[in-house]
C-alpha positions in Angstrom: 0.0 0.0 0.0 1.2 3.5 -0.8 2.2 6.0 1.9 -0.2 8.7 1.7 0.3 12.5 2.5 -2.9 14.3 3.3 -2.3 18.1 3.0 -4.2 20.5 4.9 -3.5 24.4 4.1 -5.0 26.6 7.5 -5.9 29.9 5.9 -8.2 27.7 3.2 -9.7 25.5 5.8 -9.9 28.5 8.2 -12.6 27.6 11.0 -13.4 24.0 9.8 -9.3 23.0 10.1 -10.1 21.0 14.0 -13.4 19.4 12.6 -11.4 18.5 9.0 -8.3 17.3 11.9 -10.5 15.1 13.7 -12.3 13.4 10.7 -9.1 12.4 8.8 -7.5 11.5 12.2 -9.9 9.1 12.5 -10.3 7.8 9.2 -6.3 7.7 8.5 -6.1 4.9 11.4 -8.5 2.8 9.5 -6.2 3.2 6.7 -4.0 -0.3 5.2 -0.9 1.7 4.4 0.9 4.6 6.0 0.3 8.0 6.2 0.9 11.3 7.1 -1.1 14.3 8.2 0.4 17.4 7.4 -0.6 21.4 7.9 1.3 23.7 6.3 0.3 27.0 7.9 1.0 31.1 6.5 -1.4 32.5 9.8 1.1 32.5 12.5 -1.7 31.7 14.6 -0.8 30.5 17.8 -2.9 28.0 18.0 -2.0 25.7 15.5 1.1 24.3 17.2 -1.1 22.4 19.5 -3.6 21.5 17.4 -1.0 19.5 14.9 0.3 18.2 18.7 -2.9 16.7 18.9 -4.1 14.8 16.0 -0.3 14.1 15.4 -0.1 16.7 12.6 3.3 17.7 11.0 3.0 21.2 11.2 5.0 23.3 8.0 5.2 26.9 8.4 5.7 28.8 5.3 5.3 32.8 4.3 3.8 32.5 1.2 0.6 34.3 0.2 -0.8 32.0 -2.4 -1.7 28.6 -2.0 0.2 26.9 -5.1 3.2 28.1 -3.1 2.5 26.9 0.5 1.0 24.0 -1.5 4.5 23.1 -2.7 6.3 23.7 0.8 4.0 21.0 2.2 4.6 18.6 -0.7 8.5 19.1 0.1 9.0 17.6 3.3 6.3 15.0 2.5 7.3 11.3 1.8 3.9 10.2 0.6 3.4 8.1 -2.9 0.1 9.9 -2.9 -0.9 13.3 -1.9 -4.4 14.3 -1.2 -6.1 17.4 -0.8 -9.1 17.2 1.3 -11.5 20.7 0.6 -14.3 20.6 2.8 -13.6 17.5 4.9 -16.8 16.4 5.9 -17.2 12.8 5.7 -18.3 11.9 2.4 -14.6 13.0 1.0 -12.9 11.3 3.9 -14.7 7.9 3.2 -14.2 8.6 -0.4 -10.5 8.9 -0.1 -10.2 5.5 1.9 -11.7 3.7 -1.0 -9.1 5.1 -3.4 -6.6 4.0 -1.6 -7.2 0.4 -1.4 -8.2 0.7 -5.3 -4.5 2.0 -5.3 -3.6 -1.2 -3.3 -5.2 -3.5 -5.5 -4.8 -1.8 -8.7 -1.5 0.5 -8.8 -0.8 -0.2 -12.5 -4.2 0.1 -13.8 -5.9 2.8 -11.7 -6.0 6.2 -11.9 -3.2 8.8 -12.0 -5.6 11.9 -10.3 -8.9 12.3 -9.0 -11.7 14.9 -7.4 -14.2 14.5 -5.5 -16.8 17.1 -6.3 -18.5 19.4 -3.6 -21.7 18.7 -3.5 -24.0 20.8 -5.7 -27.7 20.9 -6.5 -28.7 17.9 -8.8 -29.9 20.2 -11.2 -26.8 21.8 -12.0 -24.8 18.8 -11.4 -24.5 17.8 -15.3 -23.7 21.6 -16.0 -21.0 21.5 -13.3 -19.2 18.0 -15.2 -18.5 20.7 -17.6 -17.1 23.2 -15.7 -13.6 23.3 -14.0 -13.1 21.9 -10.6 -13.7 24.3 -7.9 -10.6 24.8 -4.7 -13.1 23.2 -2.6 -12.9 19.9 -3.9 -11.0 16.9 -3.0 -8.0 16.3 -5.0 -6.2 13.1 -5.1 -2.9 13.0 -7.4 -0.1 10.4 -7.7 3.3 11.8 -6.3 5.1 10.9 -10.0 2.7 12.8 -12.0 2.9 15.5 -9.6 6.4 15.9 -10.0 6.4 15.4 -13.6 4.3 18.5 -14.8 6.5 20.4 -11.7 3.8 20.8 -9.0 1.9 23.5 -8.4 1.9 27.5 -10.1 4.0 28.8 -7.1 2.2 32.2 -8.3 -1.9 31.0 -8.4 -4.1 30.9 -5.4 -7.4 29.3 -5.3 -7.2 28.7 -8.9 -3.6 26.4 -8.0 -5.6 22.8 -7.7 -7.8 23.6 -11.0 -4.7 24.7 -12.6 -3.1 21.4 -11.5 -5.9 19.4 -12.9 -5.7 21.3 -16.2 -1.9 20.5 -16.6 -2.3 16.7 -15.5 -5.0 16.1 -18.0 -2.9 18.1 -21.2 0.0 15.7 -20.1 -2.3 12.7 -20.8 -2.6 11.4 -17.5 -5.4 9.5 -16.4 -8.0 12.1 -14.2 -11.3 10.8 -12.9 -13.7 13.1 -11.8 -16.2 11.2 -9.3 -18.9 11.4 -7.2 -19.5 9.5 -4.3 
């Protein structure tokens, strides 16, 4: 099983970071393979140190403004095969993420090389949406090799850095499933 490194940014998950802690906490244990929780944080706030402390969180501070460049700081020090994105971390993207990774398990040749997991949206705009770029506060799931390959993320792009990725995976021909769960 692959290690996995699940990358929380603070300023983006603002006051849903302890809730978003707690559920992948939980979930990560359940987890075949390894992993690693990390929070890479721009804020300063004092906080954080012992919130990382307590869901065993490796805290990365970095002064960057935009996310593609904090982003990339995490990504650095992380020694997962796999990196994940959780957006709004409610439980539907947590449980969705579990069953990727034993697909990656099972599968590692003939799965996919990226993934989102959609925010929810009203079913009558759902089929509009499948046409319209992936939104920040998705989850994003992305194979460490491909990652590196198209050179991580726009240091210079903020919300827009996980769409942007997405673009550049798919124009590389990688394989990107966009899923619903």
């Amino acid at each position: 099983m692959p290690l996995a490194s699940v990358i929380f940014d603070a300023r983006a998950a603002g006051a849903k970071l302890p809730r978003s802690m707690v559920l992948f906490e939980q979930a990560a244990r359940r987890w075949q393979g390894g992993y690693e929780l990390l929070l890479v944080d721009d804020t300063g706030d004092r906080r954080l140190p012992d919130l990382a402390q307590r869901y065993q969180v490796m805290l990365v501070s970095c002064s960057a403004a935009n996310l593609g460049s904090r982003f990339n700081a995490a990504v650095r020090v992380s020694r997962g095969d796999v990196l994940l994105f959780p957006g709004l971390g409610d439980r539907r993207a947590v449980d969705w993420l579990s069953l990727r990774l034993i697909d990656l398990d099972l599968e590692p040749e003939s799965g996919w090389d990226a993934a989102v997991l959609p925010v929810r949206r009203h079913s009558w705009l759902r089929w509009w949406w499948l046409l319209q770029r992936p939104s920040p506060l998705d989850t994003f799931w992305v194979a460490r090799d491909w990652f590196e390959r198209i050179g991580g993320f726009d240091p210079q792009l903020g919300s827009d850095a996980l769409p942007d990725l997405l673009e550049r995976l798919r124009a590389c021909q990688a394989r990107v499933s966009i899923e619903t769960a």
